[in-house]
KEDRENPA-369366 format. One line per field, with one value per residue (C-alpha): residue in one letter; residue number from 0; x, z, y. Coordinates in steps of 0.25 Angstrom, whole numbers, plus 5000, padded with zeros to 4 digits. Example, Ala and Ser with C-alpha at 12.3 -4.5 7.8 and 13.67 -1.06 7.14 Angstrom:
KEDRENPA-369366
nudren = (a  s)
baro = (0  1)
xx = (5049  5055)
zz = (5031  5029)
yy = (4982  4996)
***
This chain:
KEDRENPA-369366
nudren = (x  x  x  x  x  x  x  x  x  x  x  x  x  x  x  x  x  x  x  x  x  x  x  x  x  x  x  x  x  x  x  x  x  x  x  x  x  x  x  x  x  x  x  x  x  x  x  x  x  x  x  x  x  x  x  x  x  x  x  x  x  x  x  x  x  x  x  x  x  x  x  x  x  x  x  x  x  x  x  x  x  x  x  x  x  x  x  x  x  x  x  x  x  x  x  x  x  x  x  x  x  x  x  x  x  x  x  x  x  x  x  x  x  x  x  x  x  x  x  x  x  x  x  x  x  x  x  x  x  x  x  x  x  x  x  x  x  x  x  x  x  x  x  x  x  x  x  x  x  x  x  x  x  x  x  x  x  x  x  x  x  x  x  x  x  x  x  x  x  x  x  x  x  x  x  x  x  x  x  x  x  x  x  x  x  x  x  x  x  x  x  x  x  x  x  x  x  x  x  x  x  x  x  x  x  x  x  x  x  x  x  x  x  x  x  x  x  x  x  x  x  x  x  x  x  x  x  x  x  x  x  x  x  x  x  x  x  x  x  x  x  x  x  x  x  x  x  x  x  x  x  x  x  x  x  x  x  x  x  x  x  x  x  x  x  x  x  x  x  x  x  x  x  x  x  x  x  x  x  x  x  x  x  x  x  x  x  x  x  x  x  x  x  x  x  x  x  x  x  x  x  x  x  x  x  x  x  x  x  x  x  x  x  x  x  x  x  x  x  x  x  x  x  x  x  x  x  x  x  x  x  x  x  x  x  x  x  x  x  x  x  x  x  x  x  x  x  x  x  x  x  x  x  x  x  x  x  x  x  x  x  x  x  x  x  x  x  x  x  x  x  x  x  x  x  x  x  x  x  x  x  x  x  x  x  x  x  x  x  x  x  x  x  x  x  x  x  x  x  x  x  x  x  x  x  x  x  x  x  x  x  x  x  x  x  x  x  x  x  x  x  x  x  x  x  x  x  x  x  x  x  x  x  x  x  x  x  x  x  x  x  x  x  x  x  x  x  x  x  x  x  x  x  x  x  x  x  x  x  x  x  x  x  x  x  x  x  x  x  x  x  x  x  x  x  x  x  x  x  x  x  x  x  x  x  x  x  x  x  x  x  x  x  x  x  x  x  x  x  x  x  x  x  x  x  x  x  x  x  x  x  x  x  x  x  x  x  x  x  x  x  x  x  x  x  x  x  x  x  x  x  x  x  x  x  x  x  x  x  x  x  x  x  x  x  x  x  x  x  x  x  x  x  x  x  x  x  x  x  x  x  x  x  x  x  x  x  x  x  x  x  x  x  x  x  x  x  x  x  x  x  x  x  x  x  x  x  x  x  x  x  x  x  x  x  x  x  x  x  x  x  x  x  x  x  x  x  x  x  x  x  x  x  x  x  x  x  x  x  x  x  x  x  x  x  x  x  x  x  x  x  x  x  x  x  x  x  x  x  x  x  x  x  x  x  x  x  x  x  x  x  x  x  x  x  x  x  x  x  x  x)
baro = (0  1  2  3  4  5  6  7  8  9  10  11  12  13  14  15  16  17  18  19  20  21  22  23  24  25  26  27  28  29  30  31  32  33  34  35  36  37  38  39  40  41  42  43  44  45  46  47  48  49  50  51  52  53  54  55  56  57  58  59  60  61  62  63  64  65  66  67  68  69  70  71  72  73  74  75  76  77  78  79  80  81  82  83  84  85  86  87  88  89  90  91  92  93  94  95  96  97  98  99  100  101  102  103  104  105  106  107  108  109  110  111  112  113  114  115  116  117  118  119  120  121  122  123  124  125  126  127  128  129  130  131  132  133  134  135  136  137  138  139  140  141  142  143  144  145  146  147  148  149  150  151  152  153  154  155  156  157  158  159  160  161  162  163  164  165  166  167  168  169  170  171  172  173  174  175  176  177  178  179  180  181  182  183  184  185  186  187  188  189  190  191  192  193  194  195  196  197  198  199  200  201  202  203  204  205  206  207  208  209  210  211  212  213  214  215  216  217  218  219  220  221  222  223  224  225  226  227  228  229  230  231  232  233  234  235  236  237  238  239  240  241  242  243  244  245  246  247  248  249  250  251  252  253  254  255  256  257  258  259  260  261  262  263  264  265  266  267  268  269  270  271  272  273  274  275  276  277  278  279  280  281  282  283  284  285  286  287  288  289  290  291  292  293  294  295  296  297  298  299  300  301  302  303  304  305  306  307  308  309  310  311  312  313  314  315  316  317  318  319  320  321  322  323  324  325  326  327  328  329  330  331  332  333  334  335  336  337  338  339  340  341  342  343  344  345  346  347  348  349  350  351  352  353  354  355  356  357  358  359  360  361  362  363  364  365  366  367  368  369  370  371  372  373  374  375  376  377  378  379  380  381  382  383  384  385  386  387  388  389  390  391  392  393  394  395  396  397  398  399  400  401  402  403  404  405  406  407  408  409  410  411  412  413  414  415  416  417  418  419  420  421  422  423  424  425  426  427  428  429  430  431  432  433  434  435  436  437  438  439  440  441  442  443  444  445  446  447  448  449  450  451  452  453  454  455  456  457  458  459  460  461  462  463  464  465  466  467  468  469  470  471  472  473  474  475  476  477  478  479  480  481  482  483  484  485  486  487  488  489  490  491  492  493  494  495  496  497  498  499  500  501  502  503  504  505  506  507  508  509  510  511  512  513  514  515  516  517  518  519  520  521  522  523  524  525  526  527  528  529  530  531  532  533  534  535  536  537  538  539  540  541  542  543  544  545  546  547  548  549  550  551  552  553  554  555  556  557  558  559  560  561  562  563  564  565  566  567  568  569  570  571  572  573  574  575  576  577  578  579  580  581  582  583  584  585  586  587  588  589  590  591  592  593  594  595  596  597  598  599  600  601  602  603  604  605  606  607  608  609  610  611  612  613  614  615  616  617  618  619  620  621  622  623  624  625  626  627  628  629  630  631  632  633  634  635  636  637  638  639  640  641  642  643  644  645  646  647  648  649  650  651  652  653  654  655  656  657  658  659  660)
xx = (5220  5228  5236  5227  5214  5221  5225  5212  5208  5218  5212  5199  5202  5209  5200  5189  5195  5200  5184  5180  5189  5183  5169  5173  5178  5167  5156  5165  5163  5148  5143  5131  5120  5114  5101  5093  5076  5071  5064  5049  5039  5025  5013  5002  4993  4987  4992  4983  4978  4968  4969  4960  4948  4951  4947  4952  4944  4953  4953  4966  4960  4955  4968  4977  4969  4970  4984  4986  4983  4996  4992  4993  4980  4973  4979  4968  4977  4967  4979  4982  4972  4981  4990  4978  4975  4987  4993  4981  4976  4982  4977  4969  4961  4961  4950  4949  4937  4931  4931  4925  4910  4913  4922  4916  4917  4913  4927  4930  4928  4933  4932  4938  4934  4946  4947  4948  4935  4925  4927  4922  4910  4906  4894  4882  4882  4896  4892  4879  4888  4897  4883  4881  4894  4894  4880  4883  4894  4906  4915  4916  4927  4924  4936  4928  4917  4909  4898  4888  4899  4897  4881  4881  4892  4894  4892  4890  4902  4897  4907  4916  4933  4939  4955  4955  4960  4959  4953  4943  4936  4940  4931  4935  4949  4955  4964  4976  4973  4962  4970  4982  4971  4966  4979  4985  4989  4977  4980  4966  4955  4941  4925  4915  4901  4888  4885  4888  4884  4870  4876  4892  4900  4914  4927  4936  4931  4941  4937  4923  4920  4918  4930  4929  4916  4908  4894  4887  4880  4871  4881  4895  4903  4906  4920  4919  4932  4930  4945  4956  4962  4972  4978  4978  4984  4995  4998  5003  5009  5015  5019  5013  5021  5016  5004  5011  5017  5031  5038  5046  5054  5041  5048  5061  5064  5061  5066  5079  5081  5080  5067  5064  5052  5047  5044  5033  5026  5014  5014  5025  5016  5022  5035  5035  5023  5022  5008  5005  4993  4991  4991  4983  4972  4973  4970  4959  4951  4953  4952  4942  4933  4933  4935  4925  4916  4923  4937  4947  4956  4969  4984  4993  5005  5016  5021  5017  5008  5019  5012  5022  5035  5050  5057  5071  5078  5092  5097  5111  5115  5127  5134  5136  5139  5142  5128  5126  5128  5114  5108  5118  5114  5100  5102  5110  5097  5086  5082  5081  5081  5081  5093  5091  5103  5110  5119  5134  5147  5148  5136  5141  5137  5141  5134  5121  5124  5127  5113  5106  5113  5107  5092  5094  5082  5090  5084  5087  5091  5089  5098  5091  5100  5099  5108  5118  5117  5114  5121  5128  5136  5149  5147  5158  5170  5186  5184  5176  5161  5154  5140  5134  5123  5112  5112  5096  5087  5087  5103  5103  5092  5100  5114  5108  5101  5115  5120  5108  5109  5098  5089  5076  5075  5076  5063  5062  5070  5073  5077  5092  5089  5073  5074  5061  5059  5053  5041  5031  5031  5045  5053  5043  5042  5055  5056  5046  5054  5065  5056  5057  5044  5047  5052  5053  5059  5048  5051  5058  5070  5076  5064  5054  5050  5036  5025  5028  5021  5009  5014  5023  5018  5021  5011  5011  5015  5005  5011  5009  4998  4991  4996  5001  5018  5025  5033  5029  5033  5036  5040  5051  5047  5061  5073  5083  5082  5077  5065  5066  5066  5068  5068  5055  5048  5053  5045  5032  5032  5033  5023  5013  5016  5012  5001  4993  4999  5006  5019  5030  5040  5049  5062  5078  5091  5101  5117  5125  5116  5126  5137  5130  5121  5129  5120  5118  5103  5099  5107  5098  5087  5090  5090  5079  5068  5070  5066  5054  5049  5050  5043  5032  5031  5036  5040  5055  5057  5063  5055  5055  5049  5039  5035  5034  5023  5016  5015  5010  5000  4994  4995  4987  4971  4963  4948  4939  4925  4917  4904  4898  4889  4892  4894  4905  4902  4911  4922  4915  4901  4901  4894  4900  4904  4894  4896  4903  4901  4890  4892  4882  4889  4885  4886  4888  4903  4911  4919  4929  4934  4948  4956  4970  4980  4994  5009  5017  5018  5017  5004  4991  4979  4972  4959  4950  4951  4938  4925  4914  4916  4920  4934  4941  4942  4946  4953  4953  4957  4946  4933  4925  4919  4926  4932  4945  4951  4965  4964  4974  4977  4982  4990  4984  4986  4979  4975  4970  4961  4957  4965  4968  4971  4982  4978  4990  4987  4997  5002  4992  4978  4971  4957  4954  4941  4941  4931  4924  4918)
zz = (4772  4763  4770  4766  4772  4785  4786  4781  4794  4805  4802  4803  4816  4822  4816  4821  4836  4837  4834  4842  4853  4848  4851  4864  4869  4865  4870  4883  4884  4878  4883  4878  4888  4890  4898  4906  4904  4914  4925  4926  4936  4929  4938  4935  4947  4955  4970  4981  4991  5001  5014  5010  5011  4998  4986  4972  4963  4949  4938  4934  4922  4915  4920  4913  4901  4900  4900  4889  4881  4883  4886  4898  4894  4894  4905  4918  4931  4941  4951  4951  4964  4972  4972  4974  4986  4991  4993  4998  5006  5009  5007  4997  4992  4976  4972  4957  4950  4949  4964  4968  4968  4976  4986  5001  4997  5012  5017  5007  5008  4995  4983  4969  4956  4947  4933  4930  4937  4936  4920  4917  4926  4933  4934  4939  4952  4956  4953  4963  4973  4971  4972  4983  4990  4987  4992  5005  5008  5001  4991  4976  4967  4953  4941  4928  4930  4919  4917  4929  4939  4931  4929  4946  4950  4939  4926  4913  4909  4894  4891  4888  4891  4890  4894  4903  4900  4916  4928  4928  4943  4957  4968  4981  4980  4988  4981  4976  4975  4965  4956  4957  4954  4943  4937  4938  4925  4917  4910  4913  4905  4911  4908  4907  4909  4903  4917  4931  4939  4946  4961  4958  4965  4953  4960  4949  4934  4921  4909  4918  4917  4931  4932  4949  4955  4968  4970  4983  4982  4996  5007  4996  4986  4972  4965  4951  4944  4929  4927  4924  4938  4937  4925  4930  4944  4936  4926  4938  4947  4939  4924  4912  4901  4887  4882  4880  4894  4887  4895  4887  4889  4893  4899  4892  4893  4907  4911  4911  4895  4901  4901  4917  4926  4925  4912  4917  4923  4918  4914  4913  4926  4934  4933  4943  4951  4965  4964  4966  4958  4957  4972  4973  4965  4976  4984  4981  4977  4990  4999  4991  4983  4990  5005  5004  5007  5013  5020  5014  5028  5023  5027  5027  5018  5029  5040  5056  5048  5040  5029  5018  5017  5012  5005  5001  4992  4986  4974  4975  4961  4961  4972  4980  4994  4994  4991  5007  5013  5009  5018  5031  5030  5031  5043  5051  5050  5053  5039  5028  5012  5000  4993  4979  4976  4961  4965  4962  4964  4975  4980  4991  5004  5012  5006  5008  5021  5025  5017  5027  5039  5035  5034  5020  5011  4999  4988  4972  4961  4950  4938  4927  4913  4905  4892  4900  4914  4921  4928  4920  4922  4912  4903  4896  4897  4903  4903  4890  4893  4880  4887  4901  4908  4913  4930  4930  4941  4946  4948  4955  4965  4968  4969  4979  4987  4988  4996  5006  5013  5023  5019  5013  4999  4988  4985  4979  4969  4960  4945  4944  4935  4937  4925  4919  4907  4894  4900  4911  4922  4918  4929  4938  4932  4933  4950  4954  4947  4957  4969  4969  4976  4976  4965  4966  4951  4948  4949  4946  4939  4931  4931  4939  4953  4963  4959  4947  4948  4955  4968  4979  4985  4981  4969  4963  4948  4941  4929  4915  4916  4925  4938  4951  4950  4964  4964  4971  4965  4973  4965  4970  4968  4970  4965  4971  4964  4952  4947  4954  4968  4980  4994  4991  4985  4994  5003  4994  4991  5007  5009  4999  5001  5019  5016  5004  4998  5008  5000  5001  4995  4987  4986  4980  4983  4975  4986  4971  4970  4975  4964  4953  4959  4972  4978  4993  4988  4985  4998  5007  4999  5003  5017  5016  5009  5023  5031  5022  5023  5040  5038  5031  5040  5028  5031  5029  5025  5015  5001  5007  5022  5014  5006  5017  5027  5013  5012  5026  5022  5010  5014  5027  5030  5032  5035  5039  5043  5044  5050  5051  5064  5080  5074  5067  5058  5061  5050  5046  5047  5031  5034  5023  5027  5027  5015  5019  5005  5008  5012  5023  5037  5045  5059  5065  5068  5059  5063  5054  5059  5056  5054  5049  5049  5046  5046  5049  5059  5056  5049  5049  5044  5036  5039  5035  5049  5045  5038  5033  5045  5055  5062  5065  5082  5086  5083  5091  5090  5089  5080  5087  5096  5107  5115  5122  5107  5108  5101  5092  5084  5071  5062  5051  5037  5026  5011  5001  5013  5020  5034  5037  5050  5052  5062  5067  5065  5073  5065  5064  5064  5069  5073  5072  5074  5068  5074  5067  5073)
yy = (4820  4831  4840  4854  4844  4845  4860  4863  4852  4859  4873  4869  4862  4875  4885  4876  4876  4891  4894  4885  4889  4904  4900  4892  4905  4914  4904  4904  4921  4918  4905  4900  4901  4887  4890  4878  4879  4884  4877  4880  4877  4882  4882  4870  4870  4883  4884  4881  4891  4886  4895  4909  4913  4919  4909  4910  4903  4899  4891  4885  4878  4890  4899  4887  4890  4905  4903  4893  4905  4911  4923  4933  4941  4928  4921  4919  4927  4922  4916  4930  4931  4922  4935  4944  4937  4932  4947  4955  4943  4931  4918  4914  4899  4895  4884  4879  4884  4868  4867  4881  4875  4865  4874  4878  4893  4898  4900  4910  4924  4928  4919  4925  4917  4921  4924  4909  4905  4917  4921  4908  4906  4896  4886  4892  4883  4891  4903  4900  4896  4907  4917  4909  4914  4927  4929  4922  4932  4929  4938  4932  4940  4936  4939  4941  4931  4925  4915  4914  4920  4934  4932  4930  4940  4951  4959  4954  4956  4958  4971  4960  4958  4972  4976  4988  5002  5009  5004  5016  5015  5011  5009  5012  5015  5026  5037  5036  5018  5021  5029  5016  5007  5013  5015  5001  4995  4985  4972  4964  4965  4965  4963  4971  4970  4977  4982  4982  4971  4972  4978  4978  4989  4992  4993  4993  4999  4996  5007  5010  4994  4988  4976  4974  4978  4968  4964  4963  4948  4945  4945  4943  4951  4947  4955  4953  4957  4959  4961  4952  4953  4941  4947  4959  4957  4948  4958  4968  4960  4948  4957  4956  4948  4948  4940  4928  4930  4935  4944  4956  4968  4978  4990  4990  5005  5006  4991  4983  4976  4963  4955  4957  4956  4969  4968  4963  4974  4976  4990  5002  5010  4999  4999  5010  5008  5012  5005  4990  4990  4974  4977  4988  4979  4968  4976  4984  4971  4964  4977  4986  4979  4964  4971  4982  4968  4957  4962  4952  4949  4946  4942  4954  4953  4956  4950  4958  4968  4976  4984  4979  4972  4975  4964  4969  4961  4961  4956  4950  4952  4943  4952  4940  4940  4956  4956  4953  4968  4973  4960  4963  4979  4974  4962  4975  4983  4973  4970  4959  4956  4946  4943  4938  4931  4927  4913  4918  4916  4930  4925  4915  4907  4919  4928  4919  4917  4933  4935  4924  4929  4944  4937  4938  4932  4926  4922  4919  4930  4923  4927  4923  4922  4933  4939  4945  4937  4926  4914  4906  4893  4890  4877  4872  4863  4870  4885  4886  4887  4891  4887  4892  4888  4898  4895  4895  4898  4884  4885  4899  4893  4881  4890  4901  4890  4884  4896  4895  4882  4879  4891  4890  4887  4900  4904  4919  4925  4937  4936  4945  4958  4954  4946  4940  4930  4930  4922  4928  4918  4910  4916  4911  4898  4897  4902  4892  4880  4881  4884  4899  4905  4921  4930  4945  4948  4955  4970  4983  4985  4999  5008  5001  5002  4999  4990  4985  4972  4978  4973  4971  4958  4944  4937  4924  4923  4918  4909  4911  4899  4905  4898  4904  4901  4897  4910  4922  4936  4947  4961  4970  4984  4991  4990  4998  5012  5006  5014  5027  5019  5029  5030  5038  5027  5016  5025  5026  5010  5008  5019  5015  4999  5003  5011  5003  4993  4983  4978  4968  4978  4972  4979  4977  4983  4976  4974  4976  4989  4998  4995  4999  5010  5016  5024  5028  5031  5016  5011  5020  5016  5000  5004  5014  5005  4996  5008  5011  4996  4996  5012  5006  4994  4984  4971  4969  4955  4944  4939  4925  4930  4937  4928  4917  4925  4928  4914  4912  4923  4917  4901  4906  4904  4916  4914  4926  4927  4942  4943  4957  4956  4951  4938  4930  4918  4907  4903  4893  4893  4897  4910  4921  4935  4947  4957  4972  4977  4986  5001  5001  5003  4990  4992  4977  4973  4964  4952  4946  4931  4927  4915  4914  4904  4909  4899  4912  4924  4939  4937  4949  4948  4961  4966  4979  4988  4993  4984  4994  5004  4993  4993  4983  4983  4970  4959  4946  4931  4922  4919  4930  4920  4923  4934  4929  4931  4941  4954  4957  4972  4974  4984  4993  4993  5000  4996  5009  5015  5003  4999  4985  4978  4969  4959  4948  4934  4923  4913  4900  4901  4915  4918  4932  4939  4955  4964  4976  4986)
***
């Protein structure tokens, strides 16, 4: 080799290692992000529910074919009445369409044909026996029935598929709830017919179009629902993506620039909604237009007959163990909280066990990878690490569980900075992969405040295929003083939530808060929002807690029997409850048998204190058969203008007998 060949050589090599060293060093200040797939856990089967006397009648098959269409409009919500149920009732039954002929309909007080079933008909011998039930005294509510099921039950349905402008009339809705109602945000389409059906009363009108009204059949009720319900209910309380279940920046002028969960909320109103309107729906089906016939006795949602509960959470933002003073300034006065927690270096086995010593709920923050954060591990070989590793959410599970020997396993979290994905239900895939049960991402942020998912309770979300997931999500509705929040309507969200619509208010108050938003206003707001809740007879309890006696309540049995006369049919001697729909004042005493069987303590049941200008006057244990039975009392709630009674049930199996007068 000539002498220029290996100067040419050397300067190549040199030149060649001093960039190389150059791009070792600037890939070690800007790594390249290797990012693992993300574990997945897609639902394939529905749940089981077999203990209420609730039955929701579905057609996975057909919902599974509405989804392959990849489209939200499109998509059958029917599972979406699991949550209808679930939170203003309690338990509820599902039976597949293919087996409802040959199901014993008796023990059911209340069956609900879905989208999924009634809009395509049935055969003509099921729509018989349906006939058959209702007439004998049973309550059928049918969502935009076709076929023989609209030829038995409604109207003609011949003005075709049409997307609603206003809901134009409300039946028998007290001022101001009428007015709510009517101004909740639509994205349903419904049906409308060439007429009224023969004898049908209209609740509820889109554009002057009858879309909820009921029809006396013989001694039972039919509920037709003309409107997309499911889509409806899943539009306000779980977001609406786009079409093709994208998810984009909706609010950018009013929201953070990152992609996060509420940019899911279905309409800019609410963002700062003091209403729960998916709530406010719920109910006025179940307790006006169901219960003005048949009173729906249900499980309350709080423990010893609280009127709504309190979850405070934290978030610990990677303060670590300093994070800790909020929880031992709550233990000293009596009260408790969740801390979500990122898995960090600050964050040690002390601090988890000063949390655990304060009662502390702790639970997973989940920080996600995004452009300017995230958890990262260094890859590389020496001190040069041109590559990292995103920590995913399967690392961050096993990392905070580390810290927590001998507790039970992590099962809700909350995403850092509320962050979504590009994909509807992908965070939720995601959570169920690696166990996690509760997520309470959903919710305000810069701008926002209240109800703006249509609710405080807990719902299922419902995967893109149109199956229940196994996560729970539970929207915050405060965020410190994000959003114009004060301690005026603290008060007004406690008031309201007492008065009408019972609860579980989910609030945050971040430990780090104070660094970069001093202020002796937001610190007294902390402490006032627990004096508020204990005011307005809340509940001050964990997520978990919460969430386990709502499991007691939905996995429980309720069975109830009402006889309008002296006597009381037996449970099970098949005979169907008389019909209270008519206006005429009846006298004769009613009687209401019930059974419930609860695993957990604390539990009531919710009954209408008056039943068509009867009062409640007695409750006893027993069937009704005897006498020797003990008299218990109940507490009083209210929904709109109707009082409830809130009657103790012991843990295990209760026979109670409720006496009208």
């Amino acid at each position: 080799m000539r002498n220029d060949q290996i100067r040419t050589l050397l300067r190549f090599l040199i030149w060649g290692g001093f960039l190389s060293l150059l791009l070792l060093r600037y890939f070690d200040v800007n790594p390249i992000t290797i990012e693992d797939a993300p574990r997945e856990a897609i639902p394939t089967e529905p749940p089981q529910r077999t203990t209420g006397e609730v039955l929701i009648v579905v057609d996975t098959r057909a919902i599974a074919e509405s989804a392959r269409k990849g489209s939200f409009r499109q998509t059958d919500w029917s599972f979406a009445w699991i949550n209808t149920i679930e939170q203003e009732v309690g338990p509820c039954s599902l039976l597949e369409a293919d087996r409802l002929r040959t199901t014993d309909l008796t023990p059911y007080r209340f069956i609900v044909l879905t989208q999924s079933v009634a809009s395509t008909g049935t055969d003509s011998d099921t729509a018989t026996m349906l006939k058959s039930y209702v007439h004998n005294g049973g309550v059928l509510i049918l969502e935009r029935p076709g076929g023989a099921l609209r030829e038995a039950f409604a109207a003609d349905g011949r003005g075709g598929q049409r997307n609603p402008k206003i809901l134009s009339h409300v039946k028998d809705l007290p001022t101001p709830y009428d007015a709510y109602l009517k101004s909740m945000p639509l994205n349903t389409s419904y049906i409308g017919s060439s007429g009224p059906a023969p004898g049908a009363v209209t609740w509820l009108a889109m554009d002057g179009v009858p879309v909820v009204y009921t029809r006396e059949m013989s001694r039972g009720l039919a509920v037709v629902i003309e409107f997309d319900l499911g889509r409806q209910l899943v539009s306000l309380q779980q977001g609406r993506p786009r079409d093709d279940f994208s998810v984009v920046n909706r609010y950018p002028d009013m929201l953070m620039p990152a992609l996060e969960s509420n940019d899911l909320v279905t309409d800019e109103r609410m963002l700062t909604s003091e209403v729960p309107y998916a709530d406010l729906l719920e109910k006025y089906l179940m307790l006006k237009v169901i219960g003005h016939a048949r009173p729906a006795i249900g499980l309350w949602g709080f423990k010893d007959a609280h009127q709504g509960a309190l979850l405070m959470t934290h978030d610990e933002e990677m303060m670590g163990d300093k994070s800790t003073w909020m929880a031992k300034w709550e233990k000293e006065n009596g009260w408790t909280s969740t801390y979500f927690v990122i898995p960090n270096e600050e964050f040690t086995a002390k601090g988890a066990k000063d949390l655990r010593q304060s009662g502390v709920d702790v639970q997973l923050h989940w920080n996600r990878p995004y452009k300017d954060g995230g958890l990262y591990d260094p890859v590389g070989v020496w001190k040069i690490n041109p590559f990292q590793r995103a920590r995913n959410l399967h690392d961050q599970y096993k990392e905070l569980s580390a810290l927590l020997p001998g507790e039970r396993p992590l099962i809700a979290n909350r995403n850092h900075y509320l962050l979504w994905g590009e994909t509807y239900t992908g965070v939720f895939r995601e959570l169920a992969a690696v166990g996690i049960s509760i997520d309470t991402t959903y919710g305000p942020d810069k701008g926002a405040r209240g109800y703006l998912f249509g609710t405080g309770l807990p719902f299922w979300a419902i995967d893109q295929n149109g199956l229940p997931l196994p996560v729970i999500e539970h929207p915050m509705l405060t965020a410190e003083t994000l959003g114009g929040v004060d301690a005026k309507f603290m008060y007004r969200l406690m008031r309201d939530s007492h008065d009408t619509w019972h609860q579980a208010i989910n609030v945050l108050y971040h430990p780090n808060a104070y660094q970069w938003m001093p202020s002796v206003e937001l610190f007294d707001l902390w402490l006032a929002t627990y004096d508020l809740a204990k005011d307005h007879d809340h509940w001050i309890t964990t997520t978990t807690t919460f969430h386990r006696f709502w499991k007691e309540r939905r996995t429980a049995t309720v069975n109830t029997r009402m006889r309008v006369g002296k006597g009381l049919s037996s449970p099970r001697d098949g005979k169907k409850d008389e019909l209270l729909a008519k206006d005429k004042f009846d006298p004769n005493p009613i009687t209401i048998n019930v059974e419930v069987k609860i695993d957990g303590k604390g539990h009531h049941i919710s009954a209408p204190l008056w039943i068509k200008g009867r009062k409640l006057r007695e409750v006893r244990d027993g069937d009704g058969q005897s006498t020797t039975g003990r008299s218990r009392g109940w507490r009083h709630s209210r929904v709109f203008d109707l009082p409830l009674a809130l009657i103790p049930v012991d843990k295990g199996f209760n026979t109670l007998t409720l006496s009208y007068r």
